[in-house]
N, C-alpha and C positions, 0 to 999 in steps of 0.2 A: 862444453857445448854438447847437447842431445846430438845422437848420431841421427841421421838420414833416415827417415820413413816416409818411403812414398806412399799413392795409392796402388789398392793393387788391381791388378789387370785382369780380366775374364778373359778365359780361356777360348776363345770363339777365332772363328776362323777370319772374320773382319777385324780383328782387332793387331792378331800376329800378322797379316798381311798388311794390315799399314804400318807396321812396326818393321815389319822388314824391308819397306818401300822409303821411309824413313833413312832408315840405316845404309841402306845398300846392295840389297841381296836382289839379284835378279827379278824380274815380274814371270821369267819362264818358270819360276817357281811358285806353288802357290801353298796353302794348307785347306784342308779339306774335313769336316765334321764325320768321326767315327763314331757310326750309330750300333756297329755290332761287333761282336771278336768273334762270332762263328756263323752269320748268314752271310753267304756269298753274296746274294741280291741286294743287302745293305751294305755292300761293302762295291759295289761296283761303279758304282761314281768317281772315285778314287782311283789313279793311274797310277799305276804299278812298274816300277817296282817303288815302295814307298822308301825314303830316306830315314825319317825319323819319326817321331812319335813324341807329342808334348800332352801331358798326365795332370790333373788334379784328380787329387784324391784323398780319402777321410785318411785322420789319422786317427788310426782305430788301436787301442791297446793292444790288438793282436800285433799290428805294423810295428806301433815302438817295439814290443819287446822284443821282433825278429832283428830290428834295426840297432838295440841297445848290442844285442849278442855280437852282431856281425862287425860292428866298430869298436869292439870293445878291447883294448889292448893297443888298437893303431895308435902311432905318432902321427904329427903333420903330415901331411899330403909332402914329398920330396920331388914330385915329378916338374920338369920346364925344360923346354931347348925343341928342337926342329925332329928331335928321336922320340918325341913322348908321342902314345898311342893315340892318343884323344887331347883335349885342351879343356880342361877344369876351373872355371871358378868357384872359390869360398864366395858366399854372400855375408854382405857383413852391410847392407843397404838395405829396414826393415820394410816388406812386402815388396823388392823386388825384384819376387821370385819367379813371377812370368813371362819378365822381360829377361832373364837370366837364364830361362829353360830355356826363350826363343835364343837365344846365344847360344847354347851348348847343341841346339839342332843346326843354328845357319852355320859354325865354323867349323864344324867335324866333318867328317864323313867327305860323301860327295857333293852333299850342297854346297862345301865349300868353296867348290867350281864354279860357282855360281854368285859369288861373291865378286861383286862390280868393283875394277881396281882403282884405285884413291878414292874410294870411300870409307865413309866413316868406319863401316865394317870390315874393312879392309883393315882401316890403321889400327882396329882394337886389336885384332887378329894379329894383325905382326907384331904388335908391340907386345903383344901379353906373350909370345911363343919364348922366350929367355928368360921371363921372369920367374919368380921362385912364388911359392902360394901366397904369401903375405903381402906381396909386391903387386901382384896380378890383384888382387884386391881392390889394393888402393887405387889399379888405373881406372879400375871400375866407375868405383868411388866417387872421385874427382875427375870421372869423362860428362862435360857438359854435354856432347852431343849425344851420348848414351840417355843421361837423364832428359833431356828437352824432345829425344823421340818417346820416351818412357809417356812423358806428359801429355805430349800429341794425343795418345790413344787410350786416356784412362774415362775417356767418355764415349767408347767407343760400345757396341757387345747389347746383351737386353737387361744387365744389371745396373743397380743404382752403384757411383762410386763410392769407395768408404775406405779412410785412413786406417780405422782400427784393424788391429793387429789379428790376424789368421790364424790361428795357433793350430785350428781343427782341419786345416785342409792343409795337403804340399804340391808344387808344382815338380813332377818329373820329367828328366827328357829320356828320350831313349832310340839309342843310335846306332845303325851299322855303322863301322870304323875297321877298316885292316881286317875284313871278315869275322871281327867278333862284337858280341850286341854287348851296347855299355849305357849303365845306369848311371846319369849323371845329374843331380842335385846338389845345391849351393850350401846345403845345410850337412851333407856328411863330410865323412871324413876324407872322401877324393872320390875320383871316379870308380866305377865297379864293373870287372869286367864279368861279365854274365853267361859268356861261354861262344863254342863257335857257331856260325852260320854258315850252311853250305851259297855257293856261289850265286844260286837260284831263291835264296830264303831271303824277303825283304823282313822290315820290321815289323809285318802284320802278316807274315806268316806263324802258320803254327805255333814250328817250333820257339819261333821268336818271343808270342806270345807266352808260353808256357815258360819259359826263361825269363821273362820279364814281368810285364802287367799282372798276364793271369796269375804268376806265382802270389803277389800282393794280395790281391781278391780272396785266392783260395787259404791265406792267412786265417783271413776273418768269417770263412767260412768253416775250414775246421774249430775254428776258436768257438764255432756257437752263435757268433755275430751276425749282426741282420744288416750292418752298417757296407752295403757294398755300389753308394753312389760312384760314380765316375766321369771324368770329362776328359775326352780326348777326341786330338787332331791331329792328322797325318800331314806332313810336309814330302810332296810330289811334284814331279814335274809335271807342267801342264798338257792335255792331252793335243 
């Protein structure tokens, strides 16, 4: 049997809001279109402190090869139980990378809190905190209610939808967790921790930025590259 390729999702702030109304995640929470990483006036729509940050972006041969280096030697991902910093899925469901970024934003951090109890998002959440990376997978995998809100919203956004497979774009999340900012995509080798935050530094501050996002961009900027599209949305509480 061919594995699982859904469509995949646009990045848009109507899209992960229905996707998280779906699943379970509070409405006091919303995400919100970042149209800048250094004008304050484009950035002030957005209620602060922000939780997380959900990323498409090129996959520009600067990124692999920073990305080949940085994974290169890991084993499996070993982390699971109630002690691990963050909560990690492998994707192993083709293009359900944007519904799996919006996972690694709603279940970390302090959205977490926000997470409506006996819902769907609830039960992915506790059931996935014990299991080992291969496991947590499969609950993915084979969660109807995961895939049926996945479908909800694949006509949702200002793009046409399309099966075929993305290979030039990645969706990333990026998350305060335990005071440090973590790099979490379904396609490495675990999650990444990216260093501390002071108490006062949400995801779109600075330093955050420079730790995170901007580090990517300025990749392919030294590389010589012109390729430095981007799409991102802040998940905040509402004002």
């Amino acid at each position: 049997m061919a594995p699982k390729k859904w469509v995949m999702l646009e990045n848009h702030p109507e899209v992960m809001n229905q996707l998280a109304e779906k699943l379970g995640l509070s409405s006091d929470l919303s995400f919100y279109d970042v149209w800048s990483l250094d004008e304050p006036e484009l950035l002030a729509h957005i209620p602060r402190p922000a939780m997380a940050l959900l990323v498409i972006l090129p996959f520009t041969p600067a990124w692999d090869k920073d990305r080949q280096a940085e994974d290169a030697g890991k084993g499996d991902y070993e982390g699971y139980g109630p002690g691990e910093p963050v909560i990690w899925f492998k994707q192993t469901i083709g293009n359900a990378c944007g519904s799996i970024g919006f996972l690694h934003c709603a279940i970390n951090g302090p959205a977490a809190e926000y997470i409506k109890p006996g819902s769907d998002l609830d039960k992915i959440r506790r059931d996935a905190i014990p299991l080992k990376m291969k496991e947590r997978a499969e609950l993915l995998y084979n969660s109807v209610p995961f895939e049926e809100a996945h479908q909800s919203c694949v006509h949702l956004g200002d793009t046409v939808p399309s099966s075929e497979d993305h290979l030039g774009q990645h969706f990333v999340a990026f998350v305060k967790a335990n005071g440090r900012l973590w790099e979490l995509e379904g396609s490495r080798k675990g999650p990444l921790d990216r260093g501390i935050l002071g108490d006062e530094e949400d995801v779109l501050s600075p330093k955050a930025l420079d730790l995170g996002l901007r580090r990517v961009v300025q990749l392919e900027q030294e590389a010589g590259g012109k390729d430095l599209r981007f799409s991102c949305i802040a998940l905040s509480r509402k004002a």
